[in-house]
C-alpha positions in Angstrom: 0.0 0.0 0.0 1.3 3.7 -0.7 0.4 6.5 1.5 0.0 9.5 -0.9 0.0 12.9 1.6 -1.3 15.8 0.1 0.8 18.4 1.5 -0.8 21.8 -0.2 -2.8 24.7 1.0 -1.2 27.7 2.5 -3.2 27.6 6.3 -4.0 30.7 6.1 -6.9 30.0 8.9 -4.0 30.0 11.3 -2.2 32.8 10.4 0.4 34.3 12.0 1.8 31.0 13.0 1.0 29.1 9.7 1.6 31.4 6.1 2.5 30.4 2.4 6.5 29.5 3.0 5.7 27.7 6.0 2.0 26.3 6.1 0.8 24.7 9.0 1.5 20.7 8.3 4.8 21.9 8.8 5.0 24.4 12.1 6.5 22.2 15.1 4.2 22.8 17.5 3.0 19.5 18.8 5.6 17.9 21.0 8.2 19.3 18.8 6.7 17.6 15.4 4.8 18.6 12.8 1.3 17.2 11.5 3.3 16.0 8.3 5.7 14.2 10.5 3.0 12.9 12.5 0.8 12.0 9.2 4.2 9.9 8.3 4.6 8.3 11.8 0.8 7.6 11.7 1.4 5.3 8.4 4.8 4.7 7.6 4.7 1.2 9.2 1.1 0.4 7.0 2.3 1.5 3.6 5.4 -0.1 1.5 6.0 3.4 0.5 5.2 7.2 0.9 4.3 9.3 -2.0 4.1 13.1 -1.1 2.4 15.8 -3.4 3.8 19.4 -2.6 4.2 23.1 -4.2 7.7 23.4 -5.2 8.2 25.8 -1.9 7.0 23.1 0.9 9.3 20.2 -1.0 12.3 21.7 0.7 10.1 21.6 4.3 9.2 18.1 3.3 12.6 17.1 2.7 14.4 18.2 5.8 11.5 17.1 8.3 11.7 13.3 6.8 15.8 13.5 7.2 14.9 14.3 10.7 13.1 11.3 11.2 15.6 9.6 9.4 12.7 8.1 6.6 14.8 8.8 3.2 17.3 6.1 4.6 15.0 3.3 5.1 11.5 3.6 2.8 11.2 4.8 -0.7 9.9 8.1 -0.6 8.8 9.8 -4.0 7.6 13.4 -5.1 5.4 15.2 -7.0 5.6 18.3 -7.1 2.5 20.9 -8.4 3.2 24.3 -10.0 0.1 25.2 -9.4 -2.8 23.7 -7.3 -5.7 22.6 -9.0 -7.1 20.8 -6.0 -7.6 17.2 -5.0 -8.8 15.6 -8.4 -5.8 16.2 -10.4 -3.2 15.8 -7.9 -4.9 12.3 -7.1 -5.0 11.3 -11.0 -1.2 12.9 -12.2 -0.4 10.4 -8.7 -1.9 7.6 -9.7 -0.4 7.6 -13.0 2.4 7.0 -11.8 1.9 3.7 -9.8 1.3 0.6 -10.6 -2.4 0.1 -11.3 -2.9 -2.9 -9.0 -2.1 -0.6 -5.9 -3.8 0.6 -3.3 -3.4 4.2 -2.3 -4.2 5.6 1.2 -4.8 9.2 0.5 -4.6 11.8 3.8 -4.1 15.1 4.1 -1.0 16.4 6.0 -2.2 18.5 8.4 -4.6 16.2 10.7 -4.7 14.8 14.0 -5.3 11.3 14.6 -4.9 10.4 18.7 -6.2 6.7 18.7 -4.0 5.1 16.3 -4.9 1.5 17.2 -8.4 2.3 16.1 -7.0 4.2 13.4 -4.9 1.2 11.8 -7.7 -1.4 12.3 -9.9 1.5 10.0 -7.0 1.7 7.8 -7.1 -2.3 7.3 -11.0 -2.0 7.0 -10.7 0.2 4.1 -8.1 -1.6 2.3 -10.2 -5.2 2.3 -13.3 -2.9 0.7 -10.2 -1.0 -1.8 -9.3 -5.0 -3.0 -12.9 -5.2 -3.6 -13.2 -3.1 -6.2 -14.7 0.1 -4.4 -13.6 4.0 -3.4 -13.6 3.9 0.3 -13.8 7.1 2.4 -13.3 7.8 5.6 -16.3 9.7 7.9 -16.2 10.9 11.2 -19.1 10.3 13.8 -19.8 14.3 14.3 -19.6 15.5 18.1 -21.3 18.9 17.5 -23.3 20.5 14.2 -20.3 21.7 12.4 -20.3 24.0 9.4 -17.4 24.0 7.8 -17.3 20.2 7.1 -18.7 18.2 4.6 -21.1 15.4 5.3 -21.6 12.0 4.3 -25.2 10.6 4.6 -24.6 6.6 5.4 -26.1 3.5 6.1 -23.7 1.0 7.9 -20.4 1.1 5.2 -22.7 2.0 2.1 -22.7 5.8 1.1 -26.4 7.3 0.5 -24.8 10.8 -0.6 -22.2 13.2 -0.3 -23.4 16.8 1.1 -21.9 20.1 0.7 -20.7 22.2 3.9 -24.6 23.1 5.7 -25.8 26.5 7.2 -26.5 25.6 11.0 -29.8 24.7 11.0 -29.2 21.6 9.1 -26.1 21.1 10.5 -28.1 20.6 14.0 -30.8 18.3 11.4 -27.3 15.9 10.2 -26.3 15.7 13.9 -30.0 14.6 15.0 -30.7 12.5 12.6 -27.6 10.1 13.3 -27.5 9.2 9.5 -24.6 11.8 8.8 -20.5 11.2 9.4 -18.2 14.3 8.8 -16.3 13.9 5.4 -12.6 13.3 6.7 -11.0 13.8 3.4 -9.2 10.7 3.5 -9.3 8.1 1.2 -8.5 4.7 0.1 -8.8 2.8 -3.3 -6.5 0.9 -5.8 -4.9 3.2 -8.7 -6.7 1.4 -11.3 -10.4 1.9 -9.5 -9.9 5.5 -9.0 -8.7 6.0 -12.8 -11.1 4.3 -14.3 -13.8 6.1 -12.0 -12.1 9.4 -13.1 -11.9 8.0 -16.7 -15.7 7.8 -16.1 -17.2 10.9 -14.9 -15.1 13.3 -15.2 -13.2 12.6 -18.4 -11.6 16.2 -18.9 -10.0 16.0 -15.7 -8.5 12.8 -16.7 -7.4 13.5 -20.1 -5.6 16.4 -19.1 -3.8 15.2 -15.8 -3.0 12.1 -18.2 -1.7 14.6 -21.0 0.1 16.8 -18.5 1.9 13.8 -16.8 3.5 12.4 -20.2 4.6 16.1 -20.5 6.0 15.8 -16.7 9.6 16.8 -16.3 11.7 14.4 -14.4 13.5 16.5 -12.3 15.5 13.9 -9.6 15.4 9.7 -8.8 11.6 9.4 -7.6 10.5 13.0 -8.4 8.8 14.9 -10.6 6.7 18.0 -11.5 4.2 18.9 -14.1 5.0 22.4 -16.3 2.8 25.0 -15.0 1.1 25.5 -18.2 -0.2 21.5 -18.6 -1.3 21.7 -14.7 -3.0 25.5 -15.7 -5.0 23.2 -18.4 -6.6 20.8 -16.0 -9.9 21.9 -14.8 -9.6 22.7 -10.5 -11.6 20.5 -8.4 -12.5 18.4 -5.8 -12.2 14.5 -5.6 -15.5 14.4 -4.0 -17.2 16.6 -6.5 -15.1 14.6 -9.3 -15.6 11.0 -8.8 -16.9 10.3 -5.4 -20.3 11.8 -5.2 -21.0 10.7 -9.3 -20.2 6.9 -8.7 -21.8 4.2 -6.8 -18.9 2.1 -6.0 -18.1 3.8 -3.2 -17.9 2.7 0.9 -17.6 4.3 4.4 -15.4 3.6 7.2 -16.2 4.9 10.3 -13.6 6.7 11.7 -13.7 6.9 15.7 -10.3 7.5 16.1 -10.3 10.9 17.5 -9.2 12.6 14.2 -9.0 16.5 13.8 -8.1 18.6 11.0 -7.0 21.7 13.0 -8.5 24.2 10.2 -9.2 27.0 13.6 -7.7 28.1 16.5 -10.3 26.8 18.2 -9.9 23.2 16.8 -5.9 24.2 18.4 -7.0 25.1 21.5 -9.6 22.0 21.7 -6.5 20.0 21.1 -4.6 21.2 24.0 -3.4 20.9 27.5 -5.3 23.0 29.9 -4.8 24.2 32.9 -7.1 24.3 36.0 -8.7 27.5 34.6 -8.9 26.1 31.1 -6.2 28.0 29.4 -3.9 26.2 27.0 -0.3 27.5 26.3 1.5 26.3 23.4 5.3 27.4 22.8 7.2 27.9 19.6 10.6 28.1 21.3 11.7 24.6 22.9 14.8 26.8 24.7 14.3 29.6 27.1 10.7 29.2 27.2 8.8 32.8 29.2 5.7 31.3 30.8 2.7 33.8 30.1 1.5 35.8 33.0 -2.6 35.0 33.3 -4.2 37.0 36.3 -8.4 36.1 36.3 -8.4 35.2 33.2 -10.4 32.4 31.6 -10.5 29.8 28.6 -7.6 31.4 26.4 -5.3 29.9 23.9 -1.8 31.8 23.9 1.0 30.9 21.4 4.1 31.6 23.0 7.2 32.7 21.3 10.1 34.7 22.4 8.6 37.7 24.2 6.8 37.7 27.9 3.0 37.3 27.5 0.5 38.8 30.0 -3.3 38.9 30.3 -5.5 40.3 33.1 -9.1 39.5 33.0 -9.9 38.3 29.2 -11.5 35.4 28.6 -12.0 33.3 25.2 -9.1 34.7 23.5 -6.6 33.4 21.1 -3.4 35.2 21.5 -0.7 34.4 19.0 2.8 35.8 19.1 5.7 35.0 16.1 8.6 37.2 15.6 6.9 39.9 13.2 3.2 39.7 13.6 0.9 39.5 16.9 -2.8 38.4 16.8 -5.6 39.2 19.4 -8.9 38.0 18.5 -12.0 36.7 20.4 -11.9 32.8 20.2 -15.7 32.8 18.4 -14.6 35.3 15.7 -11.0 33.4 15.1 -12.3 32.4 12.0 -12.2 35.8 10.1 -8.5 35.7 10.5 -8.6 34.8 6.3 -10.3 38.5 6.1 -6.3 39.4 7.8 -4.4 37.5 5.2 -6.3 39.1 2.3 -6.2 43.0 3.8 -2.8 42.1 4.0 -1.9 40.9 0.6 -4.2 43.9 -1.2 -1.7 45.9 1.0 1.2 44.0 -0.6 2.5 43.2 2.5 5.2 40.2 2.8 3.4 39.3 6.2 0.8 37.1 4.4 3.3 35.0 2.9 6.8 34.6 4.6 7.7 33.9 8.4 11.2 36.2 9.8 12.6 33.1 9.3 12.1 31.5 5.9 13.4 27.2 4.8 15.3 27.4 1.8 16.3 24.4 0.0 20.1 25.2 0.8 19.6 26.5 4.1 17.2 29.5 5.4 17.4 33.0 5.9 16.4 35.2 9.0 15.4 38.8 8.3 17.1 40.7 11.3 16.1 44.2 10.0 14.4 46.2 7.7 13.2 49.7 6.2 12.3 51.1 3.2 15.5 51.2 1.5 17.1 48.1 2.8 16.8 44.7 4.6 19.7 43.0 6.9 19.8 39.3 6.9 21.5 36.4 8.4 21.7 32.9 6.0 22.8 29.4 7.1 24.0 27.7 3.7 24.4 23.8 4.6 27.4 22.0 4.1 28.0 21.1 0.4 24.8 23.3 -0.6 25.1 26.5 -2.9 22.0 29.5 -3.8 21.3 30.1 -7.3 23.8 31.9 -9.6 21.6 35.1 -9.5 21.5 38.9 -10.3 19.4 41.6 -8.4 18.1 44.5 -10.2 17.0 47.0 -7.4 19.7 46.3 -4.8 23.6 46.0 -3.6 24.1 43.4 -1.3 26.9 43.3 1.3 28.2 40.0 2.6 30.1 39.6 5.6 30.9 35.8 7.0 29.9 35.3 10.6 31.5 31.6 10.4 32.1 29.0 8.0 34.3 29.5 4.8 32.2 30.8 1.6 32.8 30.3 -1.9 31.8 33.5 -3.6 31.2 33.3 -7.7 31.4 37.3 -8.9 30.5 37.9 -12.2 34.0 36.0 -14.0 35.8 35.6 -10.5 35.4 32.8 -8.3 37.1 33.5 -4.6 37.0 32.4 -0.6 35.9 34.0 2.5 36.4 33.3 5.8 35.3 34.6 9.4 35.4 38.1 9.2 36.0 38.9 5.7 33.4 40.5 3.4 32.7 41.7 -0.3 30.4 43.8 -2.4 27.8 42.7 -4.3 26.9 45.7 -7.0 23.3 45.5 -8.7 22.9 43.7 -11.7 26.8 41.7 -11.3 26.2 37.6 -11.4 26.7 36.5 -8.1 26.7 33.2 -6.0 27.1 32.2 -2.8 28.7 28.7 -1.7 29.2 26.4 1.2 32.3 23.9 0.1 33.1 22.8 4.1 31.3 20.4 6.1 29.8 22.6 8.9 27.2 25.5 8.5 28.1 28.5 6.6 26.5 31.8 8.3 26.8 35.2 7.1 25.5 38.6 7.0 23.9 40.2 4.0 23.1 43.7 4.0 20.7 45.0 0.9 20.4 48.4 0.1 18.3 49.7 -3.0 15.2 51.3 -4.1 13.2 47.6 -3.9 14.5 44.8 -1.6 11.7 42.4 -2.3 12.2 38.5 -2.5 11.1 38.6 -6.2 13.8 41.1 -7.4 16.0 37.4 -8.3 16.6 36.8 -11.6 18.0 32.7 -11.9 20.4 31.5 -14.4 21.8 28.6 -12.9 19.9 26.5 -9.8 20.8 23.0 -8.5 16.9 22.9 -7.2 15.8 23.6 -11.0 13.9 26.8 -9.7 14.5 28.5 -12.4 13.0 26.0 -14.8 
């Protein structure tokens, strides 16, 4: 069996913890892991092999949170990765088509909580016996409350009456009272061939351009590859559900008590957490030199904890969330509107919406330290045996000064070394590249000054990550 995570969408629900570079399946907030490392824990030892579909930003994040659970050394691992996202249909087919028909796929999203995993592997087994049989199995959820922002699947025992769209309340409160209505999980499990020929089926432009796009797929490493944004731009954008499942009649339920969450609010977050005897729950992004909030008659609060001191007098039902450059306050109940945020702040062009202080690079990461409107001051960690892009800036000098580590600098036509101390100019629009050729961390300093210091002004000519392609 392969384990196929989807690892897309941005999170922008929990924003500021979770943003476009560094979504929330990937913020290590949960006992120091992720909810893609716990989605691979969760299944590595009931799948042969993992099969991950990412954006080309989050691959990078993928990468370096399954070397830390040591999972590229011991199961085959393989990539897809999506220049564009056009939803669950496609990325499902362009998958598929690249397995061996006779295979049966566990499909999950990466950014769910599962906390009974014995009941969760004996579902999983379930739904591979009805996958053998010929059918498309999904997982539903027995609902606890009437919840609106789920789908719903109308069941009787493992046969599926009908899918239903996310209700309004009132018939949220008729699914829950009814008993005949699971919440739609989003997980899945079928054999290749079954799903295809499904697709094949009823929705037959989704499947002859994801099958047209993936003989045009570039092979870009062993076990990876990505479709040109152009074929993936020609594949119409939807659902599974709305594709195949809800259109065929070979499909099955597993019931899924097995405490599953998808953590799409802060209030699923704060539902998730320890509390204490007052019912507050404190969660920490630092694991060192942790400041404990300060709460004085205050009452059923989430607070994410970061660097600085926290302190609340007499609130209750908040959701307090603290990263290096951006600070949310907002009523538990209205914690949903925090999308309404991301989009004021992206009309505003504001980087906020996108990029953490710190951003994962696939040679390393950068830290913005400082900035203003006519420069930016950064410190970057280039890995051993790792090199950036042979790149030019139009809008901006850059300054580079090496903190530790030896660099390999490539300046236009000259190629030179730095060590502690030393530094060099970088003047707009010169070729430039910046190198690690020793086997600890290279850190340095990079000062930018120029009209524009935006993370777009890179122009690519050479890239070992194919970014440029």
């Amino acid at each position: 069996m392969i384990n196929l995570i989807l690892c897309g969408g941005s999170g922008t629900r929990l924003w500021p913890l979770s943003r476009k570079y560094l979504p929330k399946q990937f913020v290590k907030i949960f006992d120091g892991e992720s909810l893609f490392q716990k989605t691979v824990k969760r299944n590595m030892h009931l799948c042969d092999e993992l099969f991950i579909i990412s954006g080309e930003n989050q691959y990078f994040l993928a990468v370096d949170q399954l070397e830390e659970l040591d999972i590229l050394k011991n199961k085959k691992v393989r990539f897809f990765l999506e220049s564009e996202g056009r939803n669950t249909a496609p990325a499902i087919a362009l998958s598929c088509f690249d397995m061996d028909p006779q295979e049966t796929v566990l499909v999950c999203p990466s950014d769910h909580i599962v906390s009974d995993l014995d009941i969760y592997e004996q579902a999983v087994a379930r739904a591979a016996e009805l996958a053998e049989e010929e059918n498309l199995v999904t997982f539903g959820i027995s609902p606890s409350y009437p919840e609106t922002g789920y789908g719903y699947i109308q069941a009787k025992g493992e046969d599926v009456r009908a899918f239903k769209e996310k209700p309004d309340a009132a018939t949220a409160q008729k699914y829950l009272k009814s008993g005949d209505y699971l919440w739609n999980s989003g997980m899945f499990c079928f054999k290749s061939s079954t799903i295809l020929k499904a697709m094949a089926k009823h929705s037959k432009d989704i499947f002859e351009a994801s099958e047209n796009a993936y003989n045009n797929r570039s092979i870009i490493g062993e076990n990876q590859f990505k479709i040109k944004k152009k074929d993936m731009q020609s594949i119409p954008a939807e659902s599974i559900d709305y594709a195949v499942m809800e259109r065929t009649d070979n499909v099955k339920v597993v019931y899924g008590e097995f405490g599953w969450n998808d953590v799409g609010s802060f209030k699923s977050l704060f539902d998730l957490s320890e509390k204490d005897i007052v019912n507050n729950a404190v969660l920490n992004l630092q694991t060192e030199k942790v400041l404990k909030p300060v709460v004085i008659n205050a009452r059923d609060n989430l607070i994410i904890n970061n660097k600085r001191q926290i302190a609340v007098i007499g609130e209750d039902n908040l959701v307090v969330v603290d990263t290096d450059d951006a600070l949310l306050i907002a009523n538990k109940s209205e914690s949903q509107k925090v999308k309404e945020i991301v989009n004021q702040l992206k009309e505003r062009g504001s980087e906020l919406a996108e990029i953490h202080k710190t951003v994962i690079r696939p040679w390393g990461s950068y830290a913005i330290l400082e900035e203003g409107p006519l420069y930016k001051i950064k410190k970057i960690t280039v890995k051993a045996g790792k090199r950036l892009s042979l790149q030019k800036h139009f809008h901006r000098n850059e300054h580079w000064v090496v903190v530790s580590g030896t660099a390999k600098v490539t300046l236009d036509d000259e190629v030179f070394l730095l060590r502690q101390n030393e530094s060099t100019f970088i003047k707009m629009g010169a070729e430039h590249r910046l190198e690690n050729p020793g086997n600890i961390e290279l850190v340095i300093i990079e000062s930018q000054v120029g009209e524009y210091t935006g993370e777009d002004d890179i122009v690519r000519i050479e890239d070992d990550f194919k970014r440029n392609e």
